[in-house]
C-alpha positions as CSV (number, residue, x, y, z in Angstrom):
1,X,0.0,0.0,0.0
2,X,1.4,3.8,-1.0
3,X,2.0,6.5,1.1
4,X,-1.5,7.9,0.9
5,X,-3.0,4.6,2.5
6,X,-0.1,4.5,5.6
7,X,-1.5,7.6,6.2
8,X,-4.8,7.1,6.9
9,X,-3.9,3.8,8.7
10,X,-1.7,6.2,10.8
11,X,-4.4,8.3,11.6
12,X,-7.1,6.1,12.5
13,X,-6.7,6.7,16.1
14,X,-6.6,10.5,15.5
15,X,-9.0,12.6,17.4
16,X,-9.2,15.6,15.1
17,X,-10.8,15.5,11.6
18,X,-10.5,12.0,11.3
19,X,-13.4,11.8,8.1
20,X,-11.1,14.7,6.6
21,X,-8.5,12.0,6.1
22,X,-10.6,10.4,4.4
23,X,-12.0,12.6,1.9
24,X,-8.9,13.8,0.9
25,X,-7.6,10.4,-0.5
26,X,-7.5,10.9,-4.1
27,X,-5.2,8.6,-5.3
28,X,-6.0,5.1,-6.4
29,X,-4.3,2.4,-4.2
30,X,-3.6,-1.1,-4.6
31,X,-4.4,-3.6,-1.9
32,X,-2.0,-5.8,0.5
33,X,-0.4,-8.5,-1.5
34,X,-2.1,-10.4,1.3
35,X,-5.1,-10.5,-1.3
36,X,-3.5,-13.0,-3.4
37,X,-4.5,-15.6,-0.9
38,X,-8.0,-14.3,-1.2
39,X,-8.0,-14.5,-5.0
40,X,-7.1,-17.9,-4.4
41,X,-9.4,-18.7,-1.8
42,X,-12.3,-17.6,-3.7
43,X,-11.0,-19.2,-6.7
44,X,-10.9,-22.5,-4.9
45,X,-14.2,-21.8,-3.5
46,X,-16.2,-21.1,-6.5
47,X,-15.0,-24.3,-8.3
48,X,-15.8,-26.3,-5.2
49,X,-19.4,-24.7,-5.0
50,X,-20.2,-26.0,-8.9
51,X,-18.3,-29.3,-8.1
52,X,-21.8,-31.0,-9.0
53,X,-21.4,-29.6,-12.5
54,X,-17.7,-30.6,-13.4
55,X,-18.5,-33.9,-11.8
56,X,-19.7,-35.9,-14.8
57,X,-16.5,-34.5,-16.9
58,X,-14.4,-35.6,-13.5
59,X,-15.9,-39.3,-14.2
60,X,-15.7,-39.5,-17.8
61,X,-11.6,-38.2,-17.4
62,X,-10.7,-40.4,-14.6
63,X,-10.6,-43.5,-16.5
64,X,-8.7,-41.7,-19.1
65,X,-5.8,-40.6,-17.1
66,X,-6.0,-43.8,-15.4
67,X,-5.4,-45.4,-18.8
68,X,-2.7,-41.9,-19.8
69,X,-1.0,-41.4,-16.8
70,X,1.5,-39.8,-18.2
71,X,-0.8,-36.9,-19.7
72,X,-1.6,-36.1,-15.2
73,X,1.8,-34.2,-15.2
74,X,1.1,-31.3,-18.2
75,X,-2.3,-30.7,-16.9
76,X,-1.6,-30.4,-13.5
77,X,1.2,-27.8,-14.5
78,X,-1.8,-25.9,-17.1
79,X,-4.5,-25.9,-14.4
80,X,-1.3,-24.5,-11.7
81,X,-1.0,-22.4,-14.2
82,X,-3.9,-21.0,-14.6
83,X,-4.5,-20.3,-11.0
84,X,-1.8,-18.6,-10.1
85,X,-2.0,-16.4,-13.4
86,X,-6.0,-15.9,-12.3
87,X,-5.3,-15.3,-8.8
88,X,-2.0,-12.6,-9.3
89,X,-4.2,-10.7,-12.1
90,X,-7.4,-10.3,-10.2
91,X,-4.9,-9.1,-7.1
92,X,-3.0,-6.5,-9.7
93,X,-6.4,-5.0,-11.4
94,X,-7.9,-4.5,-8.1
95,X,-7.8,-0.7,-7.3
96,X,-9.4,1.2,-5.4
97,X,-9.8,5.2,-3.7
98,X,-11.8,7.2,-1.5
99,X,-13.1,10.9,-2.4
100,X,-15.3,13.3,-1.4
101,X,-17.4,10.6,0.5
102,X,-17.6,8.1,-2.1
103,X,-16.1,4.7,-2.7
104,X,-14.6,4.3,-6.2
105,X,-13.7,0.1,-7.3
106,X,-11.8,-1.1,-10.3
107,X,-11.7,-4.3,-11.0
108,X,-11.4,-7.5,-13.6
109,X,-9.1,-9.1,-15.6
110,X,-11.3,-9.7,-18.6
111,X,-14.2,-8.1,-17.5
112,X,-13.6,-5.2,-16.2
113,X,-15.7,-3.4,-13.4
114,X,-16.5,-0.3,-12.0
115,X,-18.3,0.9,-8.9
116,X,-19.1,4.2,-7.2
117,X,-20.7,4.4,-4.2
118,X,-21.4,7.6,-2.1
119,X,-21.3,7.2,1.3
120,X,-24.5,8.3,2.4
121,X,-26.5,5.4,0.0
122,X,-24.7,2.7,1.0
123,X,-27.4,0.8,3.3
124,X,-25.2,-2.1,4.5
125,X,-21.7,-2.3,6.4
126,X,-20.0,-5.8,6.3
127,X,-17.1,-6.7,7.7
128,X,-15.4,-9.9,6.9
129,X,-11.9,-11.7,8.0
130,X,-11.2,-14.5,7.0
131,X,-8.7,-16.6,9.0
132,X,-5.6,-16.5,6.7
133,X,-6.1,-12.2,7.4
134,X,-6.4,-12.9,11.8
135,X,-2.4,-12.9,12.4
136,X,-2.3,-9.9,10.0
137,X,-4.5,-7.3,10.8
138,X,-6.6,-7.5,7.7
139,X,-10.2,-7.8,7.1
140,X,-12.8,-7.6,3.8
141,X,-15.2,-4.4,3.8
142,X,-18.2,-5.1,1.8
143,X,-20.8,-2.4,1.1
144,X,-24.0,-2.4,-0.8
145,X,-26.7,-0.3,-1.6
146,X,-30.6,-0.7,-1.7
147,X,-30.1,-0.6,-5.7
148,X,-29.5,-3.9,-7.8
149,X,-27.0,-6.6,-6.4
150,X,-24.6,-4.9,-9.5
151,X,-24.0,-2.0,-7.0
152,X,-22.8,-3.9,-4.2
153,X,-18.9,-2.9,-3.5
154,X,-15.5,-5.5,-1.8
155,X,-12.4,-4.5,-0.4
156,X,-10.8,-7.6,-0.3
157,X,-7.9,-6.4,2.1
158,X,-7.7,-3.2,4.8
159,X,-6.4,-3.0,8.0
160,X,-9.1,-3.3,10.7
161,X,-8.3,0.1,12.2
162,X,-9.0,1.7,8.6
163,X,-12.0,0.0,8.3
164,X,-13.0,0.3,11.7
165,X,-12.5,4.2,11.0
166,X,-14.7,3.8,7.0
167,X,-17.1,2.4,8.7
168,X,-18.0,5.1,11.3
169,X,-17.8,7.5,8.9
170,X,-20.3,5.7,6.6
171,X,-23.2,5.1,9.5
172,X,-22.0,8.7,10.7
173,X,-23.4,10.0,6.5
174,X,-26.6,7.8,7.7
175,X,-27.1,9.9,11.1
176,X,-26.6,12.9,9.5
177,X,-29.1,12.3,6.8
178,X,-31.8,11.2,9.4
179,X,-31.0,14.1,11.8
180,X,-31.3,16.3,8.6
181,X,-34.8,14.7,7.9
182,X,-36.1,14.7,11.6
183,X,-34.6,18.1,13.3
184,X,-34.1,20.7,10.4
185,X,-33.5,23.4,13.1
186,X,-30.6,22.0,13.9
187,X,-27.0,22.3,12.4
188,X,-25.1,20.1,14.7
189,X,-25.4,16.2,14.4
190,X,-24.1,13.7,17.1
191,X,-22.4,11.1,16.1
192,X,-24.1,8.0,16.4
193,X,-21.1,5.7,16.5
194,X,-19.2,7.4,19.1
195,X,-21.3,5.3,21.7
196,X,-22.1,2.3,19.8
197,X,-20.6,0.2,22.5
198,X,-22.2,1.5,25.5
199,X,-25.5,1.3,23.3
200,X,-25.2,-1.8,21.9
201,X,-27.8,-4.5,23.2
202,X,-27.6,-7.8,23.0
203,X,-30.8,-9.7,21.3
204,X,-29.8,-13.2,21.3
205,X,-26.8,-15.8,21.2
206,X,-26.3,-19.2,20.3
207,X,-24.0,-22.0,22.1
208,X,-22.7,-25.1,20.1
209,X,-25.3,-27.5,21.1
210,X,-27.6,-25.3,19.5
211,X,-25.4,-25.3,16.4
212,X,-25.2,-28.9,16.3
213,X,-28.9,-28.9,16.4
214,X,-29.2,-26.7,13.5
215,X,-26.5,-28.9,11.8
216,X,-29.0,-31.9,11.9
217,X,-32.0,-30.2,11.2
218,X,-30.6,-28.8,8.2
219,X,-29.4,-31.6,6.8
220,X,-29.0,-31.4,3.2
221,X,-28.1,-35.3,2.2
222,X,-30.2,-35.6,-0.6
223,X,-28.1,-32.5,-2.6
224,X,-24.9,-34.8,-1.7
225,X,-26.4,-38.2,-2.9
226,X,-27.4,-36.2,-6.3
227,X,-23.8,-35.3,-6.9
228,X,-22.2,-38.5,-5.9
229,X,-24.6,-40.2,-8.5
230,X,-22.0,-41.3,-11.1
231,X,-19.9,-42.8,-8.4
232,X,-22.8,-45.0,-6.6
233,X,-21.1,-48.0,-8.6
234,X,-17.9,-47.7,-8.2
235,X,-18.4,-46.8,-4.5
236,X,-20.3,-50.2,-3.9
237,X,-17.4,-51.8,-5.3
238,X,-14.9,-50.2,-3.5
239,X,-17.0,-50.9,-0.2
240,X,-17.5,-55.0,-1.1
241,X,-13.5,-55.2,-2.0
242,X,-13.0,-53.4,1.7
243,X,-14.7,-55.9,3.8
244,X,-13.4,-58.7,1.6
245,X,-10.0,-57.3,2.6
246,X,-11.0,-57.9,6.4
247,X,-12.4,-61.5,5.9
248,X,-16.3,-60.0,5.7
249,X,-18.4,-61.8,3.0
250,X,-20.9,-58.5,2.3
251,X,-22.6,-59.9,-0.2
252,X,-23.4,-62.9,1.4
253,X,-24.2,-61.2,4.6
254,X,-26.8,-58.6,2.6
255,X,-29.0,-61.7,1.1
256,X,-32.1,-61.6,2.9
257,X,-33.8,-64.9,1.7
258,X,-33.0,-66.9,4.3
259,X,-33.7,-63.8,7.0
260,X,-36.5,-63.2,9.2
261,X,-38.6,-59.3,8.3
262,X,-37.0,-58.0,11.9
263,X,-33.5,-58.9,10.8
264,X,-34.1,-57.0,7.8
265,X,-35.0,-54.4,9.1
266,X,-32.5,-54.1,11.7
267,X,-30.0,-53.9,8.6
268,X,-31.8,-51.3,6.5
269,X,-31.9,-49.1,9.5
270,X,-28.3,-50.1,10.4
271,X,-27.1,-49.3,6.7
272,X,-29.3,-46.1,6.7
273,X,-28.0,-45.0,9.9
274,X,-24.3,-45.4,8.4
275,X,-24.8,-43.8,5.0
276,X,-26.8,-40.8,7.4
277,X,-23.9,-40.2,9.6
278,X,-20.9,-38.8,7.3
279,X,-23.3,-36.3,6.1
280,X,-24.7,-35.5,9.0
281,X,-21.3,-35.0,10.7
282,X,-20.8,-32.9,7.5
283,X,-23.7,-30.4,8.1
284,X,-22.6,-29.8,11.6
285,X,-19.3,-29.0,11.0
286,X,-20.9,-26.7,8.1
287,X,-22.8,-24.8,11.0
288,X,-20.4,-24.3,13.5
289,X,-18.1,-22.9,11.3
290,X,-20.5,-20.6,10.0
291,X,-22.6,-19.6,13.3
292,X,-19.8,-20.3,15.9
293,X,-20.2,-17.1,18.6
294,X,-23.1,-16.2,17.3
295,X,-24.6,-12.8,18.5
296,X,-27.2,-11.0,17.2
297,X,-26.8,-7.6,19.4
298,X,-28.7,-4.0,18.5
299,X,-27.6,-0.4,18.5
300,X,-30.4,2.1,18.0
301,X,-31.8,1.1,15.0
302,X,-29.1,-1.2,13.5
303,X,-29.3,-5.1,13.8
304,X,-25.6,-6.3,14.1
305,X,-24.8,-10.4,13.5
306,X,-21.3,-11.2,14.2
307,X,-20.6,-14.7,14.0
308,X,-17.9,-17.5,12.4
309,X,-15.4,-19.5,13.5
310,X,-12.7,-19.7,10.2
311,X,-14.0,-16.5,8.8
312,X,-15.1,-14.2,11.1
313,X,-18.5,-12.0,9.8
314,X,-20.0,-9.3,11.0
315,X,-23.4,-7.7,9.2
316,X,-24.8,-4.4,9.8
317,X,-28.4,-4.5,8.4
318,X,-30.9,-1.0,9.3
319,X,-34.0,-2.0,10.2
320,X,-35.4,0.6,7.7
321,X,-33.7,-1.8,5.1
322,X,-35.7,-5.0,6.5
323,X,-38.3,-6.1,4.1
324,X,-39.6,-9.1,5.8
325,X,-39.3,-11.7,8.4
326,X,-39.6,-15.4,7.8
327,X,-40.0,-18.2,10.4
328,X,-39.1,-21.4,9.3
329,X,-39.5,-25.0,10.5
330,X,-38.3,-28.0,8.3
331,X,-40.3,-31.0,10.0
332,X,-37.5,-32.3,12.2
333,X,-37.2,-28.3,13.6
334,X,-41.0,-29.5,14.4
335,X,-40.5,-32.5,16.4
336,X,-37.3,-30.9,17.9
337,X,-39.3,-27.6,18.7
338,X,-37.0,-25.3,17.0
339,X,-36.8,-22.3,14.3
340,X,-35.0,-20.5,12.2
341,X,-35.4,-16.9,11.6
342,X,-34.4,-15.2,8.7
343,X,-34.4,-11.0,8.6
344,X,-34.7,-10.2,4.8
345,X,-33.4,-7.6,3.5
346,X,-32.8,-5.4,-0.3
347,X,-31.2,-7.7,-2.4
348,X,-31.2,-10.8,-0.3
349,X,-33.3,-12.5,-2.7
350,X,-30.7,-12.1,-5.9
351,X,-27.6,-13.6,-3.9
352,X,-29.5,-16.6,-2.0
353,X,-28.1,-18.9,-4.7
354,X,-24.4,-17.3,-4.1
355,X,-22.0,-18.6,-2.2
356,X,-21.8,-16.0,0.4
357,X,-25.7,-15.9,0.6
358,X,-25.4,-16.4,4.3
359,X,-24.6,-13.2,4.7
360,X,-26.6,-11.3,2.8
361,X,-29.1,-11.0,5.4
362,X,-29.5,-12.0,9.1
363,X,-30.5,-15.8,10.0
364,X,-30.8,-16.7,13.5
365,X,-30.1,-20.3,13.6
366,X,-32.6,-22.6,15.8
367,X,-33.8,-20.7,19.1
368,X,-36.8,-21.7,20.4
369,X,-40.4,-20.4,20.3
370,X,-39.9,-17.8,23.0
371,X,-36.8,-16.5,21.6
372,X,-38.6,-16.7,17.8
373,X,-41.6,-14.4,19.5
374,X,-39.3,-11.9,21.3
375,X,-37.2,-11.2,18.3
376,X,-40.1,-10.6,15.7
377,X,-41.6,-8.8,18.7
378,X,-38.6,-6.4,18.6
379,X,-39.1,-5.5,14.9
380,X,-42.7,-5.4,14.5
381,X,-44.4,-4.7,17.7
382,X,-48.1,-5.3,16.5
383,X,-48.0,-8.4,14.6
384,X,-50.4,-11.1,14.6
385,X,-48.3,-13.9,13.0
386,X,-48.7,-17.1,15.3
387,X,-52.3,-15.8,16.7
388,X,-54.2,-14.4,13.3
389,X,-56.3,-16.5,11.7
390,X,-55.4,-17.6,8.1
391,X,-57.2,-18.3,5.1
392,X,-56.9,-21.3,3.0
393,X,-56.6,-21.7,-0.6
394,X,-59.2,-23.4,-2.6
395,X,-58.9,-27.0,-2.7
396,X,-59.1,-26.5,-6.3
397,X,-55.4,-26.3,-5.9
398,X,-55.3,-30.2,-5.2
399,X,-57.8,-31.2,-8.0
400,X,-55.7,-29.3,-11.0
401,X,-52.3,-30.7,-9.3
402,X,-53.5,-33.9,-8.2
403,X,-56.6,-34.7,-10.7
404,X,-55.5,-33.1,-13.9
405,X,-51.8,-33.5,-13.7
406,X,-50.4,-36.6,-11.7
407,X,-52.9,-38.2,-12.1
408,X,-53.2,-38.8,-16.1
409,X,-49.5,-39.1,-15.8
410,X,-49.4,-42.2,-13.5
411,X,-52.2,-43.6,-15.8
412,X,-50.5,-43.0,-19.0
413,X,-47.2,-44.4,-17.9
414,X,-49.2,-47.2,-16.0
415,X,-50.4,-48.1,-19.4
416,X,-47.4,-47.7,-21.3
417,X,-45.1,-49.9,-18.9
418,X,-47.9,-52.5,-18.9
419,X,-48.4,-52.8,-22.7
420,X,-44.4,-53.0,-22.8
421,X,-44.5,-56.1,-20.3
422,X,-42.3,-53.8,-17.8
423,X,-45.1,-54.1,-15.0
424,X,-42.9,-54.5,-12.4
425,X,-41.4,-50.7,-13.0
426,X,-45.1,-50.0,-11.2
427,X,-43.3,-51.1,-8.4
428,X,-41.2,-47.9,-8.3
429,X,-43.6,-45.6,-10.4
430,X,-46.8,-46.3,-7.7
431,X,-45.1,-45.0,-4.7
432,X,-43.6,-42.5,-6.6
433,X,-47.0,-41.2,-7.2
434,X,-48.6,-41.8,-3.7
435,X,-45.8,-39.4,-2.5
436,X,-46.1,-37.1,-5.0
437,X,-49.5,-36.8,-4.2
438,X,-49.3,-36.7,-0.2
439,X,-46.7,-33.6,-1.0
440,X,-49.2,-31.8,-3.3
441,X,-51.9,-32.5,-0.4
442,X,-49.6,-31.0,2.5
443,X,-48.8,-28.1,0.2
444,X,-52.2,-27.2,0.3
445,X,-52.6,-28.0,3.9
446,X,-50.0,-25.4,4.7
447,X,-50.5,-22.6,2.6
448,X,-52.8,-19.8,4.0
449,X,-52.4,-16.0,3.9
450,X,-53.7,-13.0,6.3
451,X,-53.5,-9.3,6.8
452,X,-54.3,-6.6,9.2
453,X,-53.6,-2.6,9.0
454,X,-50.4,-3.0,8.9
455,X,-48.7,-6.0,7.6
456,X,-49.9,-9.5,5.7
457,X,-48.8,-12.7,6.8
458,X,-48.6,-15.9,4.6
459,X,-48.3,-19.5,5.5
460,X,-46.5,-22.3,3.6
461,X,-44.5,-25.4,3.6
462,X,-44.7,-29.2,3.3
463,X,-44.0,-31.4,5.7
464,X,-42.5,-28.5,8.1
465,X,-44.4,-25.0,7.9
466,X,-42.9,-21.0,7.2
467,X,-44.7,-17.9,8.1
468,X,-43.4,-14.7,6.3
469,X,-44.5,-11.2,7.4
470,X,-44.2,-7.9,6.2
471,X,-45.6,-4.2,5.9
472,X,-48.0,-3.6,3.3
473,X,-46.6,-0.4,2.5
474,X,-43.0,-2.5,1.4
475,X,-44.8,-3.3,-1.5
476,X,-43.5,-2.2,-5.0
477,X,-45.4,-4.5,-7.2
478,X,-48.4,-6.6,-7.4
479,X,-49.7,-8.6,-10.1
480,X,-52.7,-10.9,-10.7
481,X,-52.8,-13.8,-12.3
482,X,-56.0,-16.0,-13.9
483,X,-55.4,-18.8,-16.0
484,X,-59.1,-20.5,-17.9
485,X,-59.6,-23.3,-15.1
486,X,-59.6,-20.9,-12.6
487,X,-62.1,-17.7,-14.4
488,X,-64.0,-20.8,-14.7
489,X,-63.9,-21.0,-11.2
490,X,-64.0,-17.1,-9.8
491,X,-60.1,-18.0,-8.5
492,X,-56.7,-16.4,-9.3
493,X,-53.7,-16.0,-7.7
494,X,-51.7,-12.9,-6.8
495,X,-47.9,-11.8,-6.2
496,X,-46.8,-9.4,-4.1
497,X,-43.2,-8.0,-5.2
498,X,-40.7,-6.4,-2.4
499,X,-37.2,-5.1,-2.4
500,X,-36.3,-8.7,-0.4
501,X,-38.3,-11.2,-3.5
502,X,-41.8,-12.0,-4.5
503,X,-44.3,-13.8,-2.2
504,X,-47.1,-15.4,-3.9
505,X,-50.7,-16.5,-3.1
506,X,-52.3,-19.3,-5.3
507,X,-56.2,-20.1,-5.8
508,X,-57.7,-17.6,-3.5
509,X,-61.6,-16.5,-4.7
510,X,-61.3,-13.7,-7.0
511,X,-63.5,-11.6,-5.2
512,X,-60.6,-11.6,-2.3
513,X,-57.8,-11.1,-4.5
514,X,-59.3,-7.8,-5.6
515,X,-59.7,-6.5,-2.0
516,X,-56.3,-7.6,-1.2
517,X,-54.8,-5.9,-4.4
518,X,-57.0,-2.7,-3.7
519,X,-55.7,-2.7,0.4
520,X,-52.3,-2.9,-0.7
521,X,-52.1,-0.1,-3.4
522,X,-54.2,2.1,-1.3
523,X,-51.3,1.9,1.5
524,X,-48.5,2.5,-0.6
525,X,-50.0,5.4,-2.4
526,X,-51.2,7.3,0.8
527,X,-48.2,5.9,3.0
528,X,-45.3,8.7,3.5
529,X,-43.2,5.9,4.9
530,X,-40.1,5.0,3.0
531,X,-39.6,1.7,1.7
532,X,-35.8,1.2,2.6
């Protein structure tokens, strides 16, 4: 880093004119070569997180260099190659400065970028060290607005000190705004972060056995099994040859002809149990490392979540920002009494499929009822969610799913197997279709919807159940939808757009749809509030 940056890293701890500093810094600067390993990191991290889509290629090459062995050594040294090349370019083009409250960002190799953010719209602070930074001093600023997820803005490596002192004077371009909007008389604005510690309350925290909770509740196996697909066989292989290595006849032990129903049994839950257990080790691990020293603390009207064991996170989210608040319960957070509870925020919705989505908003992992009530308590005061009553959608939903789709599906393929002497493929098709159809059923059990003066509430899920709520007045679109069967039937559906993601309501009477429309609308129009 140049002379310009030692200086403001010099003066963090300065008393007088601290933001001056940092107006005056005109000059682009480079990062810490300490962002190389970053580069890398994330580099390593988004192949890993597409893994499931280079696995078939994987497959299909493995028996190739097996065959070639001698080909391993020149694409080791291109794909080493690569990476380093990737990793030292993306470090080089990384630039960035600070001016006259505003954050300026160059970046790309190929592609090249460029962002410009002025202090006083950036909505969300997040700070970010990851544990290759810890013995240095560094950490990763990431800012973003209430605008599209394009105008979201990374520092991949600053001291803590300097971005200690950025981010004060970002929230302090926030207070001065607000104080600005609610006290025009006034010229003189107190700094709001000068006594964020002795302000700061703490909401919530989580200990490890409710992480390791959260790790088998959410439980993701099925994702896993999809990916290892291609390598089922080869597996089973591998696992017979193993136990024939230790004197174990598998095969012989897994033929159940000459085996009583309970010994069976016993083995399938045995084997399940087995096949369960790496994965669900997995998931744990997955959660304590994100959620370890979880806190979840508050400072006037800022939310803060620090949490993270390897990388260390720490989100500052405005409660003017939060679109909505969803309660969820997968059905083993039902038996075990436990939820999860997500704050939603701008832009949350277009980065839930990245790989940092867990940070993109807040997400309390598994607390229980009480704590669930408290919280939502603390950010909307006068909701009804758990006590309102809700309204069901029509059971035309499970006659078009059930009666007009499945249904002629499992007849026609029924048919089709049957005239192609494969009956015994009904074997896997009928229960296929039984749970299909149970699923469709417990969609429509669960979904219901609801609204007051001041916010609507809707209810969905399968087997476990989520209840979303937020204002009416957060609304930016609606739209309703009719398709024949249901004019025929005085039914629609609706969608209700927000900064956060749609939320949509299926086969409701049409006579219902057009109140809730008009109740909406009306509230945005003739609202003053703000939506972010």
């Amino acid at each position: 880093m140049d002379k310009s940056t030692e200086t403001l890293n010099n003066n963090s701890d300065a008393t007088t004119q601290p933001n001056e500093t940092i107006k005056n810094t005109k000059d682009w600067q480079r990062i810490s070569p300490i962002a190389i390993i970053y580069f890398l990191a994330k580099f390593v991290t988004g192949f890993l997180s597409n893994i499931l889509v280079f696995l078939p290629a994987l497959y299909i090459g493995y028996d190739n260099f097996i065959a070639h062995p001698h080909l391993w050594l020149p694409i080791g040294l291109g794909v080493l190659v690569v990476i380093i090349t990737s990793t030292f370019l993306s470090f080089y083009f990384f630039q960035y400065r600070l001016y006259q409250d505003h954050i300026e960002i160059r970046s790309g190799v190929i592609s090249k970028k460029y962002v410009n953010l002025p202090f006083a719209k950036i909505q969300n602070v997040k700070l970010e060290q990851p544990i290759y930074y810890r013995p240095f001093g560094f950490t990763c600023l990431q800012l973003d607005t209430a605008g599209s997820a394009k105008q979201e803005a990374k520092v991949v490596a600053l001291k803590i000190d300097f971005a200690e002192q950025l981010k004060k004077e970002i929230l302090a371009q926030h207070q001065v705004a607000y104080s600005t909007i609610t006290d025009e008389s006034t010229n003189t604005v107190k700094d709001s972060t000068s006594n964020n510690k002795k302000n700061e309350v703490i909401l919530n925290t989580r200990g490890i056995t409710d992480l390791v909770i959260h790790g088998i509740t959410n439980n993701r196996i099925w994702i896993f099994m999809g990916g290892l697909a291609p390598f089922l066989d080869d597996f089973g292989r591998y696992i017979v040859e193993f136990f024939n290595g230790l004197g174990i006849d598998l095969e012989k032990f897994l033929t159940f002809s000459d085996k009583p129903m309970w010994q069976i049994g016993l083995y399938a839950l045995t084997l399940t149990f087995l096949i369960l257990l790496p994965f669900t080790l997995f998931s744990i691990a997955g959660s304590i490392i994100t959620f370890y020293n979880f806190t979840l603390s508050k400072v006037d009207d800022r939310y803060i979540r620090r949490s993270g064991l390897l990388t260390k996170y720490e989100v500052i989210m405005r409660l003017s920002r939060l679109q909505m608040v969803v309660r969820q319960q997968d059905w083993l957070d039902v038996i075990l009494k436990r939820i999860n509870l997500k704050f939603e925020q701008s832009n949350s919705a277009l980065n839930q499929y990245q790989a940092s989505a867990q940070n993109s908003h807040i997400i309390v992992p598994s607390i229980n009822p009480n704590e669930c009530l408290t919280l939502i308590n603390d950010v909307y005061p006068n909701n009804k969610m758990m006590s309102i009553d809700y309204h069901r959608i029509s059971k035309r939903f499970l006659l078009r799913n059930i009666g007009y789709i499945l249904s002629p599906m499992f007849i026609l393929l029924s048919v089709l197997f049957i005239t192609l002497d494969k009956a015994n493929f009904l074997m896997v098709l009928t229960p296929g279709y039984l749970f299909m159809s149970v699923l469709v059923f417990m969609r429509w059990l669960r979904w219901g919807y609801a609204n007051d003066d001041d916010l609507i509430y809707i209810r969905k899920g399968y087997f476990g159940v989520d209840y979303t709520c937020f204002p009416i007045f957060k609304t930016q679109q609606v739209q309703f939808k009719q398709s024949w069967f249901q004019e025929r039937h005085q039914l629609s559906s609706i969608r209700i757009v927000l900064a956060a993601g749609a939320q949509d309501i299926p086969f409701i009477k049409q006579k219902l749809a057009y109140q809730l429309l008009d109740d909406v609308l009306y509230q945005v129009e003739s609202s003053q509030k703000s939506w972010m």
